[in-house]
N, C-alpha and C positions, 0 to 999 in steps of 0.2 A: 459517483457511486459511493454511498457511505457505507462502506463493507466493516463493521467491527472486529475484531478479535474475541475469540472463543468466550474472554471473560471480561469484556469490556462493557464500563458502567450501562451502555447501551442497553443491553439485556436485565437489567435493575427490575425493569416491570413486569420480566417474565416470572411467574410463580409456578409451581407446581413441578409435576416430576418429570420433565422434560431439563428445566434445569438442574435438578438436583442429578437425574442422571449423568448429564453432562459433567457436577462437578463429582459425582462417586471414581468417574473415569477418571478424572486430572487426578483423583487418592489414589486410584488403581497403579495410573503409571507415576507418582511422587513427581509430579509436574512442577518446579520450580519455578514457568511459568505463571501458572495458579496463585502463589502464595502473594499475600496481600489484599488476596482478592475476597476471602472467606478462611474460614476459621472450620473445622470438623469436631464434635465432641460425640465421645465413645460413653457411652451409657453406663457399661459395665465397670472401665477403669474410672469416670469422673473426671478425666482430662480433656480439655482442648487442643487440637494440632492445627501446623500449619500442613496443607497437602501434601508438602513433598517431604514430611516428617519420614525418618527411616525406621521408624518403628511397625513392631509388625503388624501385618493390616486387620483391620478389627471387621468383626460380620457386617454386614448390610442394614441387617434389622437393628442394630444396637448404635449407628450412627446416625447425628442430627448437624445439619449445618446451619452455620450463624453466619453475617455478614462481615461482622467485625470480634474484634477481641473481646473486647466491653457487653455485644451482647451474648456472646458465651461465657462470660463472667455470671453476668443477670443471671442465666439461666443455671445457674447451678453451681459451673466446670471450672477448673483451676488448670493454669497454664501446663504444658507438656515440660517437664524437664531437661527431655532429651533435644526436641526443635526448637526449643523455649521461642514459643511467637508472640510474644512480647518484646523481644529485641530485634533490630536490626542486623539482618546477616551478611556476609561478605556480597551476595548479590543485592542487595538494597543500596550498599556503601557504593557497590561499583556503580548501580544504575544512577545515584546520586553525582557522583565525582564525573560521568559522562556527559551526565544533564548540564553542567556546570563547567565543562570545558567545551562543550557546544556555544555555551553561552558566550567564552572568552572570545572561539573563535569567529562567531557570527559579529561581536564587536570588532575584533581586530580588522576583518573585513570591511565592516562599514564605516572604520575609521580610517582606511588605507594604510594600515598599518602591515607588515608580517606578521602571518597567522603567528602560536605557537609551537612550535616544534614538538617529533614524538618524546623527545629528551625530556624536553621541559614540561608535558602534560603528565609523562611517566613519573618523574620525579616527584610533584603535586600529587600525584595519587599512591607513591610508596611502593610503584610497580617497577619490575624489569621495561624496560623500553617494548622486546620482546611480547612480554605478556601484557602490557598494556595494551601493545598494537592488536591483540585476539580479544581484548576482552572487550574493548571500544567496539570493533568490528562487529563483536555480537550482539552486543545491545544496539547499535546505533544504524547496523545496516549495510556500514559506509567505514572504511578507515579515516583518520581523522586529516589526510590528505584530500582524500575523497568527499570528506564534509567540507573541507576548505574551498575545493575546487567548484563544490554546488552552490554553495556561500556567494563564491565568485560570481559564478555563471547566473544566480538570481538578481544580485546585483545589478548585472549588467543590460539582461532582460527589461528589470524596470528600468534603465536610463534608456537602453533603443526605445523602448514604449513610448517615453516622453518625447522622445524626439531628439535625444540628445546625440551627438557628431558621432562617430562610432569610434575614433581615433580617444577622443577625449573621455568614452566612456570604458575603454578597453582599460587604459590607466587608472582610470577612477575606482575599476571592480579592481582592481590588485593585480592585474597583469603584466609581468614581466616586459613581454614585449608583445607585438600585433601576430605573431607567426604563433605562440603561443594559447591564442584565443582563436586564431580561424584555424587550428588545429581542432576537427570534431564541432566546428562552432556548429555547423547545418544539423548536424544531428543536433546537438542542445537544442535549436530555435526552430527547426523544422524549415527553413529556409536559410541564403544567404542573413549575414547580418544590416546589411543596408536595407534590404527589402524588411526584414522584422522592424527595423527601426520606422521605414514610412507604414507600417501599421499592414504589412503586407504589398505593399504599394510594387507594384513588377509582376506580383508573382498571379499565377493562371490557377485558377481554383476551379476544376470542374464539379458537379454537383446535380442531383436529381433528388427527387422527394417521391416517392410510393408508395403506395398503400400495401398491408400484409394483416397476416392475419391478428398480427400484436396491435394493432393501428400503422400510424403511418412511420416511414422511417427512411430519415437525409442518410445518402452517402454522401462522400464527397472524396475526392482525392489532386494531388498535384502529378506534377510528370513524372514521378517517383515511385507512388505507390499512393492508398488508401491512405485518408491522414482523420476520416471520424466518419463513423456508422450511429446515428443517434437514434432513438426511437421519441415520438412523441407524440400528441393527438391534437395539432396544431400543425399544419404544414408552413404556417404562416409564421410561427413563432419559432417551429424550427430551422429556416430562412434568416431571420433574424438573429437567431445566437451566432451562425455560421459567418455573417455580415458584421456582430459585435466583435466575436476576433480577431477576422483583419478589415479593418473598415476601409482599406485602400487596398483590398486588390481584384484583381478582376473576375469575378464568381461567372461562371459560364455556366450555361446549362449545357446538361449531357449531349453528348452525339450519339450516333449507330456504336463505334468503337465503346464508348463508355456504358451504353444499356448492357455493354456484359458484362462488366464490373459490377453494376447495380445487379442484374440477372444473378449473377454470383451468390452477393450475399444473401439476395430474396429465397436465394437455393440454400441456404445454410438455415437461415430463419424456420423455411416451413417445411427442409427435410434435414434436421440436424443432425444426422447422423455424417452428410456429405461431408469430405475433407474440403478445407475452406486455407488455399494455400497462395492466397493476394500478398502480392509485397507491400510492406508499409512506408508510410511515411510519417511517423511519430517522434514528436519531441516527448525527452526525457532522460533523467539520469540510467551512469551507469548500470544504477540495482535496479531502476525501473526496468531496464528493457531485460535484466536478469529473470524478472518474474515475469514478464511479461512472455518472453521464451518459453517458459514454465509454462505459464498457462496456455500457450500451445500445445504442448505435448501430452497434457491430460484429454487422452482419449473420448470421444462420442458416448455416452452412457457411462460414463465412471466422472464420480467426484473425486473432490480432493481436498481437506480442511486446509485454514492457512499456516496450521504448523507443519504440514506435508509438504508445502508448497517452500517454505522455509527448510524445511530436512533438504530438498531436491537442490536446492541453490547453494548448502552447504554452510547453511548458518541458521542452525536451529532455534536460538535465541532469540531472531528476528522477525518473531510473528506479529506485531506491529507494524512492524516495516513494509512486511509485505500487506499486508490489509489496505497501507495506504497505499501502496503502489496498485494493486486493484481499483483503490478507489480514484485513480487516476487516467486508467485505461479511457482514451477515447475513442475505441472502437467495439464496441458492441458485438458480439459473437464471433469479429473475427480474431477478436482475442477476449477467448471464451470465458471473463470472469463469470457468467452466470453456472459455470462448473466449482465453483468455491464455494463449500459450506462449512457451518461450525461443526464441532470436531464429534457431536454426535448426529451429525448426518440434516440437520435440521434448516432451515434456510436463515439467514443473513439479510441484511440490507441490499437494497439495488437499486442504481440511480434510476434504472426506467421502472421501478415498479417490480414488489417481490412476485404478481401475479405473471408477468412477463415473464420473471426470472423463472416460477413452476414449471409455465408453460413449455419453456426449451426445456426442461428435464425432464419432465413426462414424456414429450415428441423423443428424446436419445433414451428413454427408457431405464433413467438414470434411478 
C-alpha cells in the first residue's frame, strides 16, 4: 500500500485547488510538518514564508504558493525575516543529525558491532540525552533502541531467509544471547524462527480465495489468527504471492470452520459498517502494530488523516512513519487502512486500487 504523507513529493502532479487547499490548511494550523515542502508569498507584504511562519495570517485572496524558495524569488517575493526560509531551522538540523545516526546505527549492526549509545548520539547532536531520546522518537518513530532492535531483527530475517542455522544468525544480527531473540521473536517473524528460516517449512497456512464485489479476494490465516486479506483480479496470481512467501509451508484450503473466517471478512467488505473483530497474526514492529491498533479504533464512516493517526499514538511528528506502517498492513479492511486519507479529506494511494479504496467508503458512508 503506497499510502503518502499529506505533502509527499507523491502529490507533485496534483494541480489545482484541491492542493492548494490542502496546503492553505498546513498555513492555517503553522504545520512544521509542511515546511520544506512549499514556500507561501503574501501579495500585499512581498514576502515569502515557510508554513509554519508565526507571523500573523495573511487573507486567502492575497496568498500564492510556490514549490520552492527560488521560485518565489522568480516570482517577485523576498525572503520573510521573521521564519527566514532560507535557512535551515532547529527541526531540519534535528531531522538531519537523526538521518545520520540511523545511518551509524544500521552500520554498526551490520557490522556486528554495538550499536551507539543514547550518550554518545546525544553528545553528536549537542543534545541532553534526555531530549535527544524525544526528539529521535519524534522524527524517526522508534527510540533509538527501538531502531536498533529493528536493525537487528531485519538482519536476522534475512539470514533465516537464506537458510542460515538460526543459532549462528542470532549472533550474527547482534544478539546478546538466544533467550534474548526468541523473546517476541513469533511476533517479529509471524511464526516460530526455525520454521521462518525453512521458508515457512512446519507451519499450516489455511486459505481460500472468493469472489466479492471488489473482485476477487485471499484470505488466509495460521492457528493464530488472520495473517493476509489481499484483493486482487487474478485468483491465480493471488495463490502465487501467498506461496512466494512461504514457499515451504503447507497452504491448505479452507474447511467448514474456516469459511467463517472467510464469511467474516466477505461481511466486512460488502457491509462495512459490520465490526470486523478476527485476531491476527501479523508480523511487525513495535510502532507498526502501534498504528496498526489505531487504525482499528477509527470507527465505520469516519476517517482519519495520518497526522491524526500519529496525534493518537502520541507522536505527532511521525506522520511518515505512520504512512509507512499503513503501507505495510497486510490485511485489508480488517485493519482498516482504507479509512486513512490526506488531511483534506481527499483520498491517497492504495495497494488494491484507489477505486476499491472509494468503494468501502462510500458503503460506511464515510
Amino acid at each position: 500500500m503506497n499510502q503518502p504523507s499529506p505533502f509527499s513529493p507523491d502529490e507533485s502532479a496534483e494541480t489545482g485547488e484541491g492542493r492548494d487547499a490542502e496546503r492553505w490548511e498546513a498555513v492555517q494550523r503553522r504545520d512544521r510538518a509542511a515546511d520544506g515542502r512549499f514556500v507561501y508569498a503574501v501579495a500585499t507584504t512581498g514576502v515569502y514564508c515557510k508554513p509554519s511562519c508565526p507571523s500573523r495570517p495573511a487573507k486567502r485572496e492575497n496568498v500564492t504558493f510556490h514549490p520552492t524558495n527560488a521560485a518565489a524569488a522568480a516570482a517577485g517575493f523576498r525572503p520573510c525575516k521573521r521564519c527566514r526560509p532560507t535557512e535551515s531551522g532547529a527541526d531540519d538540523r534535528h531531522a538531519d543529525g537523526v538521518a545520520q545516526a540511523c545511518r551509524r546505527i544500521e552500520q554498526a549492526v551490520r557490522d556486528g558491532d554495538s550499536a551507539p549509545t543514547l550518550a554518545e548520539l546525544a553528545a553528536l547532536s549537542g543534545l541532553s540525552p534526555f531530549h535527544y531520546h524525544r526528539v529521535f522518537k519524534a522524527i524517526a518513530g522508534v527510540t533509538p533502541k527501538g531502531f536498533a532492535n529493528a536493525c537487528k531483527a531485519a538482519l536476522a530475517r534475512q539470514g533465516l531467509a537464506q537458510g542460515r542455522a538460526v543459532t549462528e544468525t542470532i549472533y550474527d544480527a547482534g544478539y546478546s544471547s538466544s533467550s534474548r531473540f526468541y523473546d517476541g521473536a513469533t511476533e517479529r517473524l509471524g511464526m516460530r524462527p526455525s520454521d521462518y528460516r525453512a521458508g515457512g517449512r512446519g507451519a499450516e497456512i489455511r486459505f481460500a480465495i472468493a469472489a466479492c464485489s471488489l473482485g476477487d479476494v485471499l484470505v488466509a490465516a495460521t492457528d493464530k489468527g488472520v495473517c493476509a486479506v489481499q484483493f486482487g483480479d487474478n485468483p491465480q496470481r493471488l495463490a502465487e504471492a501467498l506461496q512466494d512467501r512461504f514457499p515451504k509451508a503447507r497452504l491448505v484450503g479452507g474447511d467448514a470452520r474456516f469459511e467463517a473466517t472467510v464469511a467474516a471478512v466477505i461481511g466486512v467488505i460488502e457491509r462495512s459498517a459490520q465490526v470486523c473483530d478476527l485476531p491476527l497474526d501479523v508480523q511487525g514492529t513495535a510502532f507498526q502494530h502501534r498504528v496498526w491498533q489505531a487504525l482499528r479504533a477509527i470507527p465505520a464512516g469516519s476517517t482519519a488523516s495520518y497526522a491524526d493517526v500519529a496525534q493518537q499514538i502520541g507522536q505527532p511528528k511521525a506522520v511518515r512513519a505512520v504512512a509507512r506502517a499503513c503501507a505495510a498492513n497486510p490485511t485489508a479492511v480488517v485493519i482498516p487502512c482504507h479509512r486513512v486519507v490526506r488531511t483534506d479529506g481527499a483520498l491517497s494511494g492504495y495497494a488494491w486500487g484507489v477505486e476499491r479504496k472509494r468503494a468501502l467508503l462510500d458503503r460506511e458512508g464515510a
